[in-house]
C-alpha positions as CSV (number, residue, x, y, z in Angstrom):
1,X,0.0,0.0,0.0
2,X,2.3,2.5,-0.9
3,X,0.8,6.0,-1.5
4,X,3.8,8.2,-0.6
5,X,4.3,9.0,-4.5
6,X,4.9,7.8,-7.9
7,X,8.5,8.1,-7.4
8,X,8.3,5.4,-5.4
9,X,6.9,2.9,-7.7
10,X,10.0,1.2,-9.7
11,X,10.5,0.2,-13.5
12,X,7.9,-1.0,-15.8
13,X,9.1,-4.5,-17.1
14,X,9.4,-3.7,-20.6
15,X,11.4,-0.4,-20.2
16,X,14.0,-3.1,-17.7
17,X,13.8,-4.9,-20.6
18,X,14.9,-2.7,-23.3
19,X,17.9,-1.2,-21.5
20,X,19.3,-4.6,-20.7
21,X,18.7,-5.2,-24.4
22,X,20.6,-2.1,-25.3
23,X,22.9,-2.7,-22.7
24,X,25.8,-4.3,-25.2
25,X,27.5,-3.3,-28.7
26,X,27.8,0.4,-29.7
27,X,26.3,3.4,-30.5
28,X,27.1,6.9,-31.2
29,X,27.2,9.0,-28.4
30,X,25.3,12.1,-27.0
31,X,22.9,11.8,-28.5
32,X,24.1,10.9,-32.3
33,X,22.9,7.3,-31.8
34,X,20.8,5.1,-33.9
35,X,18.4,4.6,-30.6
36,X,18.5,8.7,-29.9
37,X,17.4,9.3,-33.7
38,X,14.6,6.7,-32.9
39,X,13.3,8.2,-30.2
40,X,13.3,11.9,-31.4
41,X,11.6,10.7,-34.6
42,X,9.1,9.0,-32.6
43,X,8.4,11.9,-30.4
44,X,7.7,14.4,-33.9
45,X,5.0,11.9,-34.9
46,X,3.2,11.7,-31.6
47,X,3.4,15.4,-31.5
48,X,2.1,15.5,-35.1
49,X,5.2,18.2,-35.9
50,X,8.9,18.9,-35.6
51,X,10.2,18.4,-32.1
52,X,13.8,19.1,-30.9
53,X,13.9,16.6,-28.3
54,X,16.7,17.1,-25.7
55,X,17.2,14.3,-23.1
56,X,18.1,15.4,-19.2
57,X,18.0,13.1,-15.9
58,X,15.6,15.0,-13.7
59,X,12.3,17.0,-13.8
60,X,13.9,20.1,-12.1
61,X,16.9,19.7,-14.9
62,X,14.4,19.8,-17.2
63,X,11.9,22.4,-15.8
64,X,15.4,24.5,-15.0
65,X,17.2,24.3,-18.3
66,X,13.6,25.4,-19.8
67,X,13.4,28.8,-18.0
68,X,17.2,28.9,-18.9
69,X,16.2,29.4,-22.4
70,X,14.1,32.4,-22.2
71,X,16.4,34.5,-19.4
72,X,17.9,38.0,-19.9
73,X,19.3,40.3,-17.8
74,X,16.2,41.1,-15.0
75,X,14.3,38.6,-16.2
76,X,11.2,37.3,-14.3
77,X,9.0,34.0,-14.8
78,X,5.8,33.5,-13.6
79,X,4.4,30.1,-12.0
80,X,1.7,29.5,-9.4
81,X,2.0,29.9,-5.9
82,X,2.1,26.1,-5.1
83,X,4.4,25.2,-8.6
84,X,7.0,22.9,-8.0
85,X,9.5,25.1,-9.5
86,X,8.7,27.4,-6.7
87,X,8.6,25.0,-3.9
88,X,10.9,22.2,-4.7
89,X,13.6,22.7,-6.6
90,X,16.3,24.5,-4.2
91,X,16.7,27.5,-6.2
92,X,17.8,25.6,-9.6
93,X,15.5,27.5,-11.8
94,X,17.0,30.4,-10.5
95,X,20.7,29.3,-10.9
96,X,20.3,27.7,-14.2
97,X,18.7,30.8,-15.7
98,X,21.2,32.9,-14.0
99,X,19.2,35.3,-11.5
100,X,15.3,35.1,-13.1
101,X,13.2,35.8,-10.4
102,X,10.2,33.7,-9.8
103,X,7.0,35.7,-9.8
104,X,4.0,33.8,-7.6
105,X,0.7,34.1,-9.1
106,X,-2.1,32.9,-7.2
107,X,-4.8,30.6,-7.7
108,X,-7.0,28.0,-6.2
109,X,-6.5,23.6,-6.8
110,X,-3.2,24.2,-8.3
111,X,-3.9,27.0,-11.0
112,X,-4.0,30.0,-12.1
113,X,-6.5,32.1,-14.6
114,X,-5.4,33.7,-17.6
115,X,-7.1,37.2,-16.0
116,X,-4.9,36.8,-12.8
117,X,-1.8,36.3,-14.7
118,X,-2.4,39.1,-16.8
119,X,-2.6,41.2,-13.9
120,X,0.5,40.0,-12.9
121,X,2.6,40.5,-15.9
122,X,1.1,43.7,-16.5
123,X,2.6,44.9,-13.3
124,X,6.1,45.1,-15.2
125,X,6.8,47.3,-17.8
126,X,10.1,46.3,-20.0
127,X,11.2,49.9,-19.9
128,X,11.4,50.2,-16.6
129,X,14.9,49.0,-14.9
130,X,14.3,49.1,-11.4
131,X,11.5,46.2,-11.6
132,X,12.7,43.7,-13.9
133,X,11.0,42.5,-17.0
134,X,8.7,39.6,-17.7
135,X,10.1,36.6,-19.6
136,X,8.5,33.2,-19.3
137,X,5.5,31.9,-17.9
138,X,5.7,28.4,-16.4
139,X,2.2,26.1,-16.1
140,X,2.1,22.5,-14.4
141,X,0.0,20.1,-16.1
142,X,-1.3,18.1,-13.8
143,X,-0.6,20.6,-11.2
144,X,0.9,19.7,-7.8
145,X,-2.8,19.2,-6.1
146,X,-4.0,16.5,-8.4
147,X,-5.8,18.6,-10.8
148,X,-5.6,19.5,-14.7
149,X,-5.5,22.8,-17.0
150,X,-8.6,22.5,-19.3
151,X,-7.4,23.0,-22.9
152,X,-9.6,26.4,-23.2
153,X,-7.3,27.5,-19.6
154,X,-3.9,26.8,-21.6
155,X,-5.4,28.6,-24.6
156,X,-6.5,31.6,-22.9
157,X,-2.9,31.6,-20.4
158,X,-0.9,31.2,-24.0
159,X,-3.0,33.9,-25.2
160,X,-1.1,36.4,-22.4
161,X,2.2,35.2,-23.0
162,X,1.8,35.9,-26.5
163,X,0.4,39.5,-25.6
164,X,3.1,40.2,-23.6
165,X,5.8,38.2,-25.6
166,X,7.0,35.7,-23.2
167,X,7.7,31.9,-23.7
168,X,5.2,29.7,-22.1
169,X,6.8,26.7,-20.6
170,X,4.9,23.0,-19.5
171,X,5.8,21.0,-16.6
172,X,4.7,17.7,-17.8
173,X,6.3,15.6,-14.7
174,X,3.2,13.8,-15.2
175,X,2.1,14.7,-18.6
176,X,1.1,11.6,-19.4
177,X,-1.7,11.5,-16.5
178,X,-2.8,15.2,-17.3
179,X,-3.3,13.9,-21.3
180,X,-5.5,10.9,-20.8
181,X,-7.6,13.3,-18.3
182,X,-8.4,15.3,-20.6
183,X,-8.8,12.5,-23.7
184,X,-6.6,14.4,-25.5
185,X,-3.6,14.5,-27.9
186,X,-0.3,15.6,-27.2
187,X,-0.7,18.3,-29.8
188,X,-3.9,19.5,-28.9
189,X,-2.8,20.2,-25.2
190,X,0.4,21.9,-26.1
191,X,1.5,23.5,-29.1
192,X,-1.7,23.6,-30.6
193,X,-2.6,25.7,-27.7
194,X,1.0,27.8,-27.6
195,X,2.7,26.2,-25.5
196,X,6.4,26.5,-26.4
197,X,8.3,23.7,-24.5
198,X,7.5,20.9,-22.4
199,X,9.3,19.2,-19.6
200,X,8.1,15.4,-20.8
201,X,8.4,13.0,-17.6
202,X,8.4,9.7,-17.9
203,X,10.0,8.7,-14.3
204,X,7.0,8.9,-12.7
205,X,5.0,6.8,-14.8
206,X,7.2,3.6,-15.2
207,X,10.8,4.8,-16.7
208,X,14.0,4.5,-14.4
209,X,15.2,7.5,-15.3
210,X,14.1,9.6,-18.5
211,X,12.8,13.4,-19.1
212,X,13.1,15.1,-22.1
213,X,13.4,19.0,-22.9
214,X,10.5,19.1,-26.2
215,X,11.2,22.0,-27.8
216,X,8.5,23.7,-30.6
217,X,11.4,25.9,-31.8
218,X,13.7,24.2,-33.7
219,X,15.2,28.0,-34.1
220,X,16.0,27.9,-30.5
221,X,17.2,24.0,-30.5
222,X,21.3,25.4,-30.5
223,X,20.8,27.5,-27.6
224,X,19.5,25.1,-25.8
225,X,21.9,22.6,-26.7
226,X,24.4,24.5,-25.4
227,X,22.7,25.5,-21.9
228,X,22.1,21.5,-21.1
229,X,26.0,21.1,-22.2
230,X,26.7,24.1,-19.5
231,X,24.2,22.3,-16.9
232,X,25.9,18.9,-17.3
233,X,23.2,17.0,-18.1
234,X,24.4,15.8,-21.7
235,X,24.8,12.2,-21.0
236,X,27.6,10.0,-23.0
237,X,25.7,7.5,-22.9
238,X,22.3,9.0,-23.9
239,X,21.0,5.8,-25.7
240,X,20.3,4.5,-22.0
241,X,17.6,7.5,-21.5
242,X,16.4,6.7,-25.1
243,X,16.0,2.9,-24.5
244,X,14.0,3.5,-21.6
245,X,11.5,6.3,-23.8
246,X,11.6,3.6,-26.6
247,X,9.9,0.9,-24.2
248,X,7.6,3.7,-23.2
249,X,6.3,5.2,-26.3
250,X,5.9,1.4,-28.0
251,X,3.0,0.8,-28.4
252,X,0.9,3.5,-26.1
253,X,2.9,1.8,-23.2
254,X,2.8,5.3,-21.6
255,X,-0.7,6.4,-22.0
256,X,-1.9,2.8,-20.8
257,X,0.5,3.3,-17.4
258,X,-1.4,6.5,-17.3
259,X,-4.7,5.6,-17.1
260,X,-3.8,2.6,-14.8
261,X,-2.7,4.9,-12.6
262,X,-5.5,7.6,-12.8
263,X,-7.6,4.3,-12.2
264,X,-6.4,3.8,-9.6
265,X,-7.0,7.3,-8.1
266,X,-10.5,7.3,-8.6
267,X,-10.9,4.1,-7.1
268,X,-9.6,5.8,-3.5
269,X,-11.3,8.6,-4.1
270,X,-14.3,6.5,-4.4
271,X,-13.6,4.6,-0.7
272,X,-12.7,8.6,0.9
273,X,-16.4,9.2,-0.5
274,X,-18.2,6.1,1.3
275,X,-15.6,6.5,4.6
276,X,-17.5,7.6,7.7
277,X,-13.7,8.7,8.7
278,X,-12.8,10.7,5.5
279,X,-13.6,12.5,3.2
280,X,-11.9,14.6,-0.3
281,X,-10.3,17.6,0.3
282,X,-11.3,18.3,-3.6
283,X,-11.8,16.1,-6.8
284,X,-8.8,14.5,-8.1
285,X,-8.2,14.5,-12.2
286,X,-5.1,12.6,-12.0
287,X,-3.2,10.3,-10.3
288,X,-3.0,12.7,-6.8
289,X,-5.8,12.2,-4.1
290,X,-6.1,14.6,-1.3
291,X,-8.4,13.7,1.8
292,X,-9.1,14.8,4.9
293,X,-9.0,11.8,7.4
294,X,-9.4,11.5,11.1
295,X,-5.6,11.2,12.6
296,X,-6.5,8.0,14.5
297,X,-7.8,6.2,11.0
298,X,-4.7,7.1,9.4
299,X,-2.2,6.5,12.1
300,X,-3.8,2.7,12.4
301,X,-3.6,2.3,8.4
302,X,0.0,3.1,8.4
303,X,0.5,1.1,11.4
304,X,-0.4,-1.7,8.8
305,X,1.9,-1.0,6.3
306,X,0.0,2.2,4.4
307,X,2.4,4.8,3.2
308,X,1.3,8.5,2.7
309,X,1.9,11.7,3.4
310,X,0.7,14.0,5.7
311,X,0.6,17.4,3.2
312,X,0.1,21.0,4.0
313,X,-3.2,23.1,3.3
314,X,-2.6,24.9,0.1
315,X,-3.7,28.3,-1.3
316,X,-7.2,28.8,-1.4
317,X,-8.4,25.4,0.2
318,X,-11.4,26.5,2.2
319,X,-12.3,23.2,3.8
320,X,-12.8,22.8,7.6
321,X,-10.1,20.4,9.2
322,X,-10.8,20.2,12.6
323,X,-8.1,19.4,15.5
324,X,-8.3,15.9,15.5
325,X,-8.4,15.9,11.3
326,X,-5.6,15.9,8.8
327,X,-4.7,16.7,5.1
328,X,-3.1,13.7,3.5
329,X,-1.8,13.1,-0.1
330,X,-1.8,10.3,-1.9
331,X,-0.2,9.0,-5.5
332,X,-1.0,6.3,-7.8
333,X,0.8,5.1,-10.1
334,X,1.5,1.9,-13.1
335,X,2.0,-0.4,-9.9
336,X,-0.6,0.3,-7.6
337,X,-3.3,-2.3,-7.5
338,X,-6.8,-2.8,-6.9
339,X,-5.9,-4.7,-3.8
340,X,-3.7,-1.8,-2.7
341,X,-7.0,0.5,-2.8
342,X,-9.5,-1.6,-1.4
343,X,-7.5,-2.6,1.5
344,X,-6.4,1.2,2.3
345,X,-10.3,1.8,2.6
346,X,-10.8,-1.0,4.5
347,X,-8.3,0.1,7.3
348,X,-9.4,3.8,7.2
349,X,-13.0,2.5,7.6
């Protein structure tokens, strides 16, 4: 019963399988391989256009080198108050970019509105010195409480960057989960809508460890090339991050891991619903649950193995917890099971 996060969960089988299978002969390296021209090819056709594809080893490398590509001198990017960027990354987007300030925007589950961020940006003017000047605006997709960015919300949020000519940047950490929410295509839910890059995970959702950098600008592809160089995170050996995407994008492999997990989520927040000792602190659209348990239920399910964690009441959450209630989150993923679920919510009651 492990809840803590998807982070937790280990490899799918088939992405073990094909890095032992790449695991002898040779290849090209950084990124010159056979396997690397695969992968990038493969990635252009499920995005239905061009991609430059750029492999890294974390999310925050990812979501860092990103912002990186839209700094200048000044420069500010805007993410929501709760963004991971913001609140767990140790400053990297801000030492990868080389001083951009992080602008919090406020909003309620996880988001922001296009009006609120325009009111934000708008407080900057690029002449003015003393401020700073807007330069990319970062959205997380599914967001860091569970929830999802309609496609109108991303259209109407690109619709400010492109008013105020800034880059607008994805964190997909769990893009995958955020996609088959939505019933969507890849397309639809980025660049169709204006997104400029994407921060692709796949760690969370069954890959050892694989990101990608998806950039819609093949005009910017050199200078971002050169800031994951500077950031060491151009592997050698990058057909070891491309075997792992390969397994992954076969065959759907990644959107069926997605909807396991999102399965799975809505089969707890289904038990919260019929417990007498908790309840949901919102509705989930992912793979994240949030509930509101009695402390005694969930000290006696952990005492039996159950692994979660207790989690802090975000922005706008107007829910009463009382004194002997608390806010717990909880993550599904490709390995979680059905017997996982039901026997959660038969400890919690």
């Amino acid at each position: 019963m492990y809840f803590s996060s998807d982070n937790w969960a280990g490899a799918h089988p088939k992405i073990a399988d094909s890095l032992v299978l790449h695991a002898g002969g040779y290849d090209a390296a950084y990124g010159d391989g056979a396997l690397d021209r695969k992968v990038q090819e493969r990635f252009s056709e499920i995005f239905e256009r061009e991609v430059s594809v750029f492999f890294v080893g974390t999310g925050t490398a990812a979501n860092s080198l990103s912002l990186a590509l839209y700094a200048r001198p000044g420069g500010i990017a805007f993410c929501h108050n709760g963004a991971h960027v913001a609140e767990d990354e140790c400053g990297a987007p801000e030492f990868f970019s080389g001083g951009t300030r992080l602008k919090l925007v406020e909003g309620g589950q996880g988001k922001f509105s296009a009006e609120t961020l325009d009111r934000a940006v708008s407080r900057y003017f690029p002449t003015v010195v003393h401020d700073g000047r807007a330069t990319a605006v970062t959205i997380t997709q599914a967001t860091e409480t569970g929830t999802v960015y309609s496609l109108d919300e991303v259209s109407a949020i690109s619709a400010v960057t492109k008013k105020h000519g800034l880059g607008l940047h994805m964190d997909g950490a769990r893009f995958a989960n955020a996609l088959v929410s939505l019933d969507t295509t890849p397309a639809e839910m980025t660049w169709r809508r204006g997104v400029d890059v994407v921060s692709f995970g796949g760690t969370k959702n069954g890959c050892w460890c694989a990101e990608a950098v998806l950039l819609f600008d093949p005009a910017k592809a050199e200078e971002l090339a050169f800031l994951r160089k500077r950031g060491a995170q151009l592997f050698s050996k990058s057909r070891f991050i491309a075997a792992q995407f390969d397994a992954y994008l076969a065959d759907d492999l990644w959107l069926a891991n997605a909807r396991h997990a999102n399965a799975m989520a809505a089969a707890l927040a289904d038990g919260f619903r019929a417990s007498r000792h908790a309840r949901l602190a919102w509705e989930p659209q992912a793979n994240e649950v949030f509930a509101v348990i009695e402390k005694g239920s969930a000290e006696r399910a952990r005492s039996a193995g159950a692994r979660f964690y207790d989690w802090h009441v975000p922005a706008g959450f107007e829910g009463p917890i009382a004194a002997n209630e608390g806010l717990y989150r909880f993550v599904t993923s490709f390995a979680t099971t059905a017997d996982d679920v039901a026997k959660f919510i038969e400890l919690i009651g």
